[in-house]
DRENSE-732306 format. One line per 2 residues: number of its first residue (from 1); their letters; for each residue x, y, z of N, C-alpha, C. Coordinates in nm, 2 decimals, m for minus. Each point is the difference from the previous one (the first is absolute). Example, Ala and Ser with C-alpha at 12.3 -4.5 7.8 and 13.67 -1.06 7.14 Angstrom:
// residues 2
1> as> 1.32/m0.57/0.78/m0.09/0.12/0.00/0.09/0.12/0.00  m0.04/0.11/m0.07/0.09/0.11/0.00/m0.08/0.11/0.08 .
//
This chain:
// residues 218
1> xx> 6.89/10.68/10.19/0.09/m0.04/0.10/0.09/0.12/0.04  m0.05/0.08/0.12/0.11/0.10/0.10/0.14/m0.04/0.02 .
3> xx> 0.09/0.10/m0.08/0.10/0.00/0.08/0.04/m0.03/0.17  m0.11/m0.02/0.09/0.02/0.05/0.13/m0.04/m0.20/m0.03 .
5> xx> m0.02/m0.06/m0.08/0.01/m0.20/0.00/0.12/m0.02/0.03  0.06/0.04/m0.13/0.16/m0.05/0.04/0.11/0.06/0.11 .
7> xx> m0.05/0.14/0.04/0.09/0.05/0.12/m0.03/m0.10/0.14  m0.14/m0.05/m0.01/m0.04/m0.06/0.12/0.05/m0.13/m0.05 .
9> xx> 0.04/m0.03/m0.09/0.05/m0.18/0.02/0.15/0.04/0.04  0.09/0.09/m0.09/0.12/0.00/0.07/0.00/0.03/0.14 .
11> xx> m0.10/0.10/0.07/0.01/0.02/0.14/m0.01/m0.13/0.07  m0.07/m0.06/m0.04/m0.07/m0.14/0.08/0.10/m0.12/0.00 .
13> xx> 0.08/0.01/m0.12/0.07/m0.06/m0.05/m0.02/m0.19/m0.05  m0.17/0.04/m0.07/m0.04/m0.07/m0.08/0.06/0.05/m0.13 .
15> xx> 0.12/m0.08/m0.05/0.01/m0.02/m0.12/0.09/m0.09/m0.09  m0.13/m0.10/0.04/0.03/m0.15/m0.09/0.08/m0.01/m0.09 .
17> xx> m0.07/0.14/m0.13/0.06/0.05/m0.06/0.17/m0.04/m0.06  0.05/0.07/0.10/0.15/0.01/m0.01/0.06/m0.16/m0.02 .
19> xx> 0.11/0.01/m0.09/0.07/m0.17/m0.02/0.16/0.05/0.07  0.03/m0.09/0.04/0.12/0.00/0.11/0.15/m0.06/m0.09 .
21> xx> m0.07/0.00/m0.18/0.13/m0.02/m0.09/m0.04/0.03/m0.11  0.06/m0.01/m0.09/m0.02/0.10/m0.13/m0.09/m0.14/m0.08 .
23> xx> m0.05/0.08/m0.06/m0.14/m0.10/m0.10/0.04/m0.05/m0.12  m0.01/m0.14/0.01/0.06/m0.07/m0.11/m0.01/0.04/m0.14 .
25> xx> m0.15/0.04/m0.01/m0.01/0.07/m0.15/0.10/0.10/m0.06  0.00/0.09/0.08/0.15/0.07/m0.04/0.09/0.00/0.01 .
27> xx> 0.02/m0.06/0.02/0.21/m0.08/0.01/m0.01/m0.06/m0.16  m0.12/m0.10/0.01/m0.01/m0.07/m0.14/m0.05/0.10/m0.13 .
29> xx> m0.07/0.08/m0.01/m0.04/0.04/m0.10/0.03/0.15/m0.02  0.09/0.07/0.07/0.05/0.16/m0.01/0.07/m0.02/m0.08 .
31> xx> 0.15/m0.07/0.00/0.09/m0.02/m0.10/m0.03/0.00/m0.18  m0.09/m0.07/m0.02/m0.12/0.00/m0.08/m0.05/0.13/m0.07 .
33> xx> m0.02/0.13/0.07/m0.02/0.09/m0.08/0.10/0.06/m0.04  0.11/m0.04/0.00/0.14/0.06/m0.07/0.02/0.20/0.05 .
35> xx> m0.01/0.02/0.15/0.02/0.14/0.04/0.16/0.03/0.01  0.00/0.10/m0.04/0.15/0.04/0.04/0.02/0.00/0.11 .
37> xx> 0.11/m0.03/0.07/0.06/0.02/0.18/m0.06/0.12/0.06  0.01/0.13/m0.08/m0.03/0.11/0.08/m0.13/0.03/m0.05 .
39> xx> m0.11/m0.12/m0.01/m0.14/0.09/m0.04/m0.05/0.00/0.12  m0.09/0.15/0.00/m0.08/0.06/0.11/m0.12/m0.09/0.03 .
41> xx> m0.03/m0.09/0.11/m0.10/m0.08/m0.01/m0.12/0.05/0.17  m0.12/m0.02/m0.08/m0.10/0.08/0.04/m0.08/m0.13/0.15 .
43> xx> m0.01/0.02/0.10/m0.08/m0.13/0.07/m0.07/0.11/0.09  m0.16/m0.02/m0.08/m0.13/0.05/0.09/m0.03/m0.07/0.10 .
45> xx> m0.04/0.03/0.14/m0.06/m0.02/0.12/0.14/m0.09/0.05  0.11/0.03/0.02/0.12/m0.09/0.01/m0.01/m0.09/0.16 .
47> xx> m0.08/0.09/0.09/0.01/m0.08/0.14/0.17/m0.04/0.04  0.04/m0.03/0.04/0.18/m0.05/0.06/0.03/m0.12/m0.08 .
49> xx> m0.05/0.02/m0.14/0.04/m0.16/m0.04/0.11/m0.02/m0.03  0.13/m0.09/m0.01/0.09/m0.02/m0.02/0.03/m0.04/m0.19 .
51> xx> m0.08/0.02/m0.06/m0.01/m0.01/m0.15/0.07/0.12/m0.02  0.00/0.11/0.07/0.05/0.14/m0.04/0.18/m0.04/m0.01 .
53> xx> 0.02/m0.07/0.13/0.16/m0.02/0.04/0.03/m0.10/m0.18  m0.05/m0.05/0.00/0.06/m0.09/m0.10/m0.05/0.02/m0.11 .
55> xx> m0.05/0.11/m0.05/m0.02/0.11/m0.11/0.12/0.07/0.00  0.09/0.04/0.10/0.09/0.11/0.03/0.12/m0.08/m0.04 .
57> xx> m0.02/m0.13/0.05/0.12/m0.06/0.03/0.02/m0.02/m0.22  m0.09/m0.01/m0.07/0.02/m0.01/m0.13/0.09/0.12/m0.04 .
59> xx> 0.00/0.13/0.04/0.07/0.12/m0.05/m0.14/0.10/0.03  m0.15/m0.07/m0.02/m0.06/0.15/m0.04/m0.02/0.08/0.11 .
61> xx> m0.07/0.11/m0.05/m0.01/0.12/0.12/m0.20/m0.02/0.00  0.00/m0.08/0.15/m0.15/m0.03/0.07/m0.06/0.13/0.06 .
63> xx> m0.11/0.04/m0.06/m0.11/0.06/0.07/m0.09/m0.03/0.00  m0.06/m0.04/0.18/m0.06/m0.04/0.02/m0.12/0.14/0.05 .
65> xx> m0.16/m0.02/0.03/m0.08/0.05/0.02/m0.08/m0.04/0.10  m0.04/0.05/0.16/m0.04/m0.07/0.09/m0.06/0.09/0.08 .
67> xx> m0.14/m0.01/0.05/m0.09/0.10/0.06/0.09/m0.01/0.16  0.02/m0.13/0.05/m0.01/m0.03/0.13/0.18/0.05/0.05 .
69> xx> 0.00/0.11/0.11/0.17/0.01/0.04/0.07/m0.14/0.06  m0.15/m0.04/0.08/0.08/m0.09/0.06/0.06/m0.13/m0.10 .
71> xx> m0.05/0.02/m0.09/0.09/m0.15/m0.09/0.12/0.06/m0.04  m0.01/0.13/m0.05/0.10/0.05/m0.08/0.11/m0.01/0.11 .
73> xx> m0.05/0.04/0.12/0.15/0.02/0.13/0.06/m0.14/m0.02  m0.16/m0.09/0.05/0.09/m0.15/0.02/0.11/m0.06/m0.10 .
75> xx> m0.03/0.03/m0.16/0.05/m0.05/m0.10/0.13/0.04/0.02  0.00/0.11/0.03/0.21/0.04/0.02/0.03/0.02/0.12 .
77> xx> m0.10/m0.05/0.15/0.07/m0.03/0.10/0.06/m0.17/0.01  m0.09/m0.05/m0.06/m0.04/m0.14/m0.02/0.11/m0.04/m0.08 .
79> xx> 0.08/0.07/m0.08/0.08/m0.04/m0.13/0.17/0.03/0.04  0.00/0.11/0.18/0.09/0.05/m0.02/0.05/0.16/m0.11 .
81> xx> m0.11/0.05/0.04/0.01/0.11/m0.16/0.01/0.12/0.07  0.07/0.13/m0.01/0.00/0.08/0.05/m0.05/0.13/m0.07 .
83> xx> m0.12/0.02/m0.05/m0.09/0.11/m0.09/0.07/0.12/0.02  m0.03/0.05/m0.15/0.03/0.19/0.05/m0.16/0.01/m0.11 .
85> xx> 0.00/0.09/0.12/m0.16/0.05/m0.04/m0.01/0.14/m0.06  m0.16/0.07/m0.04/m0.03/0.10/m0.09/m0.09/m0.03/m0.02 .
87> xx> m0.07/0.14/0.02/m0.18/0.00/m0.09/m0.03/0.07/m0.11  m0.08/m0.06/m0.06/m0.02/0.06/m0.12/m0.17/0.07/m0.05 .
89> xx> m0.07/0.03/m0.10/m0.15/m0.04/0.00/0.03/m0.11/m0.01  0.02/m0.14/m0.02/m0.04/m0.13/m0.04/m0.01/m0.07/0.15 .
91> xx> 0.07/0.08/0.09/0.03/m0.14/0.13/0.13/0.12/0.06  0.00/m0.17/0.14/0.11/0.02/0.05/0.13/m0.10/m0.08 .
93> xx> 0.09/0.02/m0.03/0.10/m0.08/m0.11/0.10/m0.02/0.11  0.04/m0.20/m0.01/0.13/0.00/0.10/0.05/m0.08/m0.07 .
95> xx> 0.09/0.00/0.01/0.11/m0.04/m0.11/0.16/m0.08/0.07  0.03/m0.12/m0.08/0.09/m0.04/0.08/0.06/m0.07/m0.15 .
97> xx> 0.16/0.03/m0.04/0.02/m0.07/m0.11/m0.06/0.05/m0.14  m0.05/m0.14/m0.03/m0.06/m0.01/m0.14/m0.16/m0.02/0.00 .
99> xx> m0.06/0.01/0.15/m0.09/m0.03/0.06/m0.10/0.14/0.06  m0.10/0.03/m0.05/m0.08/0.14/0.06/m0.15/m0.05/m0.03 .
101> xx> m0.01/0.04/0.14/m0.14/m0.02/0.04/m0.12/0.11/m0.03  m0.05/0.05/m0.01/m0.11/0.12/m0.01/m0.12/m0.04/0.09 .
103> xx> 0.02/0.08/0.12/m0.13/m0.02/0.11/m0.12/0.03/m0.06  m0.09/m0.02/m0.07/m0.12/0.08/m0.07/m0.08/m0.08/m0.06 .
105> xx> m0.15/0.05/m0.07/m0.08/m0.04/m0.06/0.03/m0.01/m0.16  0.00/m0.14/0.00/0.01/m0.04/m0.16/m0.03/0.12/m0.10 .
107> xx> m0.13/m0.01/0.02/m0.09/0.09/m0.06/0.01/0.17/m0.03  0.08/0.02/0.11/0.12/0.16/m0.01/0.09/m0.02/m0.13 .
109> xx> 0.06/m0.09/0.00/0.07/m0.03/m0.12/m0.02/0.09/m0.18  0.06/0.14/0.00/0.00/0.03/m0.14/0.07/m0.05/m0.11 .
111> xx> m0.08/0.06/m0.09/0.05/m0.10/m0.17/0.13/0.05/0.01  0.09/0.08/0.00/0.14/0.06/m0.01/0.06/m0.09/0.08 .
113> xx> m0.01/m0.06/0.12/0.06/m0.10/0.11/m0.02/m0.14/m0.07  m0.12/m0.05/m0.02/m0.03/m0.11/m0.07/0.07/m0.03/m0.19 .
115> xx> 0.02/0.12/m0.06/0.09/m0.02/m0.09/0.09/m0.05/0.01  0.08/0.02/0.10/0.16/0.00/0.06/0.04/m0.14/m0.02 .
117> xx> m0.09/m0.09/0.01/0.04/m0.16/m0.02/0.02/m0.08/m0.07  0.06/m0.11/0.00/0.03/m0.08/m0.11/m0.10/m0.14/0.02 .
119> xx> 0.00/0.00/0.14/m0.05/m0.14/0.04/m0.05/m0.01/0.10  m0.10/m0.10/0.04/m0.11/0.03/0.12/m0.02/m0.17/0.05 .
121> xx> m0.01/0.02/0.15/m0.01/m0.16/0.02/m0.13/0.01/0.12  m0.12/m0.09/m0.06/m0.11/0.01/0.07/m0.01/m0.12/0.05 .
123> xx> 0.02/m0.04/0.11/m0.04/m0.11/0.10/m0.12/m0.03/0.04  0.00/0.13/0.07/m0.11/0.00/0.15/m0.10/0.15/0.00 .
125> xx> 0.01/0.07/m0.14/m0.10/0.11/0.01/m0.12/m0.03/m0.07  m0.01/m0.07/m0.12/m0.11/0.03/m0.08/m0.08/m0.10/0.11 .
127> xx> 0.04/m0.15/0.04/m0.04/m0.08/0.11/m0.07/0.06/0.16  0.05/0.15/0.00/m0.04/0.02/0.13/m0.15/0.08/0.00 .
129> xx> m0.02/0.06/m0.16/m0.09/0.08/m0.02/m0.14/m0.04/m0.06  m0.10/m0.01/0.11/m0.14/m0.01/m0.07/m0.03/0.07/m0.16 .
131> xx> m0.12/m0.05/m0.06/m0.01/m0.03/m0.13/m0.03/0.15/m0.02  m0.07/0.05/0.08/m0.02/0.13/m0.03/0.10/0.15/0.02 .
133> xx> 0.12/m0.11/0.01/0.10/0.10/0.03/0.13/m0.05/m0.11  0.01/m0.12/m0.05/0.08/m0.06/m0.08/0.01/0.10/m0.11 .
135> xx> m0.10/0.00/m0.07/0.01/0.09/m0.14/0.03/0.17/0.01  0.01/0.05/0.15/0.05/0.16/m0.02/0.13/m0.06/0.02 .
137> xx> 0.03/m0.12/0.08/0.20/0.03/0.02/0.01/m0.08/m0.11  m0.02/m0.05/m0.09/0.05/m0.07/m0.11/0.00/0.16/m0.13 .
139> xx> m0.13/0.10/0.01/0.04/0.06/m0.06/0.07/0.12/m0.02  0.02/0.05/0.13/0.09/0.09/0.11/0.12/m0.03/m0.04 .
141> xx> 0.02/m0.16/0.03/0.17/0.01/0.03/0.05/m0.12/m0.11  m0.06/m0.07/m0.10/0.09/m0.08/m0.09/m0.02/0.12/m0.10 .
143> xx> m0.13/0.03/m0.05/m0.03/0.12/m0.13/0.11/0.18/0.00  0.04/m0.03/0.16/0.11/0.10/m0.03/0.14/0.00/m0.05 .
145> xx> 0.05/m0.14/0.02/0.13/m0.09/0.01/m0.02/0.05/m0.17  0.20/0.03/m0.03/0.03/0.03/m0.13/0.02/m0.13/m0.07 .
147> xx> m0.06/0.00/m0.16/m0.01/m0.08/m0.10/0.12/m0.09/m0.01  0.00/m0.12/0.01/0.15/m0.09/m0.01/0.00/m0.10/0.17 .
149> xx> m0.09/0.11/0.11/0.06/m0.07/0.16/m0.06/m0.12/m0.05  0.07/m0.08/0.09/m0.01/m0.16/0.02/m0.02/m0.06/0.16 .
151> xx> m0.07/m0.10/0.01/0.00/m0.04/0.16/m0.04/m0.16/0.02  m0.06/0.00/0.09/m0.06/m0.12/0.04/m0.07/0.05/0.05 .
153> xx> m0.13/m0.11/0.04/m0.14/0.07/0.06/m0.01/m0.16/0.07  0.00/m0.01/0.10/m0.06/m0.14/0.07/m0.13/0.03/0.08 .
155> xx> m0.16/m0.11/m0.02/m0.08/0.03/0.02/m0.03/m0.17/0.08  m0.12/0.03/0.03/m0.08/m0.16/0.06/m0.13/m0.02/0.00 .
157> xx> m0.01/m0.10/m0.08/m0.12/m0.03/m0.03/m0.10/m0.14/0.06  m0.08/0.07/0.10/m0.08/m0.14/0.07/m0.15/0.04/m0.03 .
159> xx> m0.08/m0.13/0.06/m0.15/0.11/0.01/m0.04/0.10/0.10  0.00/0.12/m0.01/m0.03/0.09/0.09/m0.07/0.00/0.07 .
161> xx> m0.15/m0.07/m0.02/m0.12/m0.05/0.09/0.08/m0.11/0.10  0.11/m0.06/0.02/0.05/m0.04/0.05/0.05/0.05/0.16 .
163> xx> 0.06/0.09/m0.03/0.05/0.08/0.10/0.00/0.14/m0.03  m0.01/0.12/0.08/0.02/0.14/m0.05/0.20/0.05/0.01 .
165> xx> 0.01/0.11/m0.07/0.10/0.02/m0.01/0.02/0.12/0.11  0.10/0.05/0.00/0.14/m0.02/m0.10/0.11/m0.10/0.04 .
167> xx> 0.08/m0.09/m0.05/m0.01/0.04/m0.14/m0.13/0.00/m0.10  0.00/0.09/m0.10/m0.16/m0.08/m0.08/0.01/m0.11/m0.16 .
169> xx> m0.05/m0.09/0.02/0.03/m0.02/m0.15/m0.03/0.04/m0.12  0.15/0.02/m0.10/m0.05/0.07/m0.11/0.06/m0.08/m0.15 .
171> xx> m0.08/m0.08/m0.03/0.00/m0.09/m0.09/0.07/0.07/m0.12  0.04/m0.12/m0.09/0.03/0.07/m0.13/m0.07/0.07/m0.11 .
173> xx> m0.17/0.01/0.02/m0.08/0.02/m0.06/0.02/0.16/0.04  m0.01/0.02/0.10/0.02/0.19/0.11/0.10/0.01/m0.03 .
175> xx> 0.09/m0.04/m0.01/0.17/0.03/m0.07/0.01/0.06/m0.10  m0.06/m0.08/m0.10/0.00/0.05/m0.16/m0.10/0.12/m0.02 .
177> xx> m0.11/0.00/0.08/m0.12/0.09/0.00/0.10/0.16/0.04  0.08/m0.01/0.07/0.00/0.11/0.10/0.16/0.07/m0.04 .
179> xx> 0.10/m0.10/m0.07/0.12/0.03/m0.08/m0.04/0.01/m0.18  m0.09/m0.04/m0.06/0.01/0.02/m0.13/0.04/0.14/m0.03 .
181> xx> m0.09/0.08/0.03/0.00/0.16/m0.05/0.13/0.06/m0.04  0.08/m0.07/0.07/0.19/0.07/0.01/0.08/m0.05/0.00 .
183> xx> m0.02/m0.11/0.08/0.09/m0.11/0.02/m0.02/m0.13/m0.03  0.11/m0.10/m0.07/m0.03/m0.16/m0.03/0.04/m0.05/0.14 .
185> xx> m0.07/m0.10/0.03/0.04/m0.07/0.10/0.01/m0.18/m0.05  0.09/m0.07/0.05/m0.02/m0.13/m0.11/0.04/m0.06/0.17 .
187> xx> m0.04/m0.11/m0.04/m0.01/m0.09/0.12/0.11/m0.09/0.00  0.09/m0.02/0.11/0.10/m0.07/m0.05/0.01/m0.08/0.12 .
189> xx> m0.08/m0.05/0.09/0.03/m0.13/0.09/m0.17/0.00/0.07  m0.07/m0.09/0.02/m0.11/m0.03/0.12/0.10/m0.11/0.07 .
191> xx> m0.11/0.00/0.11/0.07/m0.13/0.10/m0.07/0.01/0.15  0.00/m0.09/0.00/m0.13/m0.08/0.14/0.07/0.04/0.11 .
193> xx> m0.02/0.13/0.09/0.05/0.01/0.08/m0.07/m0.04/0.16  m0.11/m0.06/m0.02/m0.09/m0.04/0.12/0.03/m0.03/0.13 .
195> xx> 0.13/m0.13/m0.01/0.04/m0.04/0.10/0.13/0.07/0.08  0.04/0.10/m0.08/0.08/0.10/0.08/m0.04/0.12/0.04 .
197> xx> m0.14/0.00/0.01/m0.13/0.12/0.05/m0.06/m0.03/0.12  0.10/0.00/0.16/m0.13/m0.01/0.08/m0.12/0.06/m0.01 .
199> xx> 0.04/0.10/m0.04/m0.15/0.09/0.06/m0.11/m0.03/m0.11  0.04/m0.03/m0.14/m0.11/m0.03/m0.08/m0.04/m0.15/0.00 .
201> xx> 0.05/m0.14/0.09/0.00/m0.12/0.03/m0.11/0.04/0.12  0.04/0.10/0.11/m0.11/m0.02/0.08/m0.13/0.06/m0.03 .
203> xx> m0.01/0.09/m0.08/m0.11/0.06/m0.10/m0.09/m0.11/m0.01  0.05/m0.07/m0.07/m0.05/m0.10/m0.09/0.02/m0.01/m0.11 .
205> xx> 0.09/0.08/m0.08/m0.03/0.04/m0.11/0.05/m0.14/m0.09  m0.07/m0.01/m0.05/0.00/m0.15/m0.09/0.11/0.02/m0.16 .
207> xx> 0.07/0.15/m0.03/0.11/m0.02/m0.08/0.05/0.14/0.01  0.14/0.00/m0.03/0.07/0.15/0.00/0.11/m0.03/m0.10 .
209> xx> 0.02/0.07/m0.09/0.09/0.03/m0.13/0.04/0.08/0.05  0.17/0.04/0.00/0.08/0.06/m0.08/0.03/0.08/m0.14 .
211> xx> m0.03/0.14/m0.08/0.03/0.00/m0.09/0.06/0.11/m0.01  0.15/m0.03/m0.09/0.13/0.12/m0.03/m0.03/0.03/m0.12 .
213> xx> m0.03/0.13/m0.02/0.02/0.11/m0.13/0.11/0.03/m0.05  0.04/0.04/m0.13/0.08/0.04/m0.03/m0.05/0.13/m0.06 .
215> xx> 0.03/0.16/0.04/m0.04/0.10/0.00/0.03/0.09/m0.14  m0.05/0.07/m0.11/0.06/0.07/m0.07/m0.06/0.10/m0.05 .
217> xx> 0.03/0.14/0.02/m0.09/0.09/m0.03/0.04/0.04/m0.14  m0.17/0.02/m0.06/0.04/0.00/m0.14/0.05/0.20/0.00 .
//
């Protein structure tokens, strides 16, 4: 999957994607990893989600990672946010608060940057990436995260013969296959989310799970 997929859904402004409030899983189960206020927390492929705001709103300091400008602009025009910007090798970096964005490819991401963290919140990345792309960003970017980080990982699990993705489904079976090497992942909620999925209702898709990780790099 080209980067020039996801530029063209933000251009088009196909992006289902995006939730218009912060995702219940993490309100309920962040508290849970016991982080300090000011831990540095990591969210790959971040798109304008508002999960960042109420990451911030806890104390920590949010960096976010996002190929597409136009989400990055929207997220702090959209929020009221007034960026001061900078480039770096990693990206274009805009920053507002406790809140910084990095315009750039995940995958740019060095081990010295990826050390820097305490904690990582994955919603909507490992979800957006075909199978044959799953295991370089899982080992790219959890395998560089320093020993101790903690997160959540929320994933979804339907039959994929069902409908194509993205999102794609990634059972708990590809969970444990794809985090063993470095990281524990323990499972700490499923839940039927079918009937609040237009788009996988009109599929057809006959079931869709919900499932929240709790993240810990050994």
């Amino acid at each position: 999957m080209e980067p020039e997929f996801w530029l063209s859904r933000w251009r088009e402004g196909r992006t289902h994607f995006h939730q218009n409030r912060i995702t219940p899983p993490l309100q309920k189960f962040w508290p849970g990893l016991g982080l300090a206020p000011e831990a540095r927390v990591l969210v790959p492929l971040a798109g304008k989600s508002l999960d960042m705001l109420w990451l911030a709103e806890q104390g920590h300091e949010v960096v976010g990672v996002e190929l597409s400008e136009l989400a990055v602009g929207q997220f702090f025009a959209e929020n009221g946010l007034t960026p001061e910007r900078r480039r770096s090798a990693l990206g274009e970096h805009w920053r507002s608060g406790r809140i910084e964005l990095i315009q750039g490819d995940i995958f740019a991401l060095d081990a010295d940057f990826l050390a820097g963290f305490d904690a990582v919140y994955d919603r909507a990345a490992l979800i957006a990436l075909p199978p044959d792309m799953r295991r370089h960003y899982v080992e790219h970017v959890y395998a560089g995260l320093r020993s101790g980080c903690r997160g959540l990982l929320v994933t979804l699990d339907y039959p994929q013969d069902e409908m194509d993705g993205p999102p794609f489904s990634v059972p708990d079976a590809d969970v444990q296959a794809l985090y063993a090497p470095h990281t524990e992942a323990s499972l700490l909620d499923r839940r039927d989310s079918l009937a609040k999925e237009p788009k996988f209702l009109a599929a057809g898709a006959s079931r869709l799970d919900t499932l929240t990780y709790r993240l810990a790099r050994r």
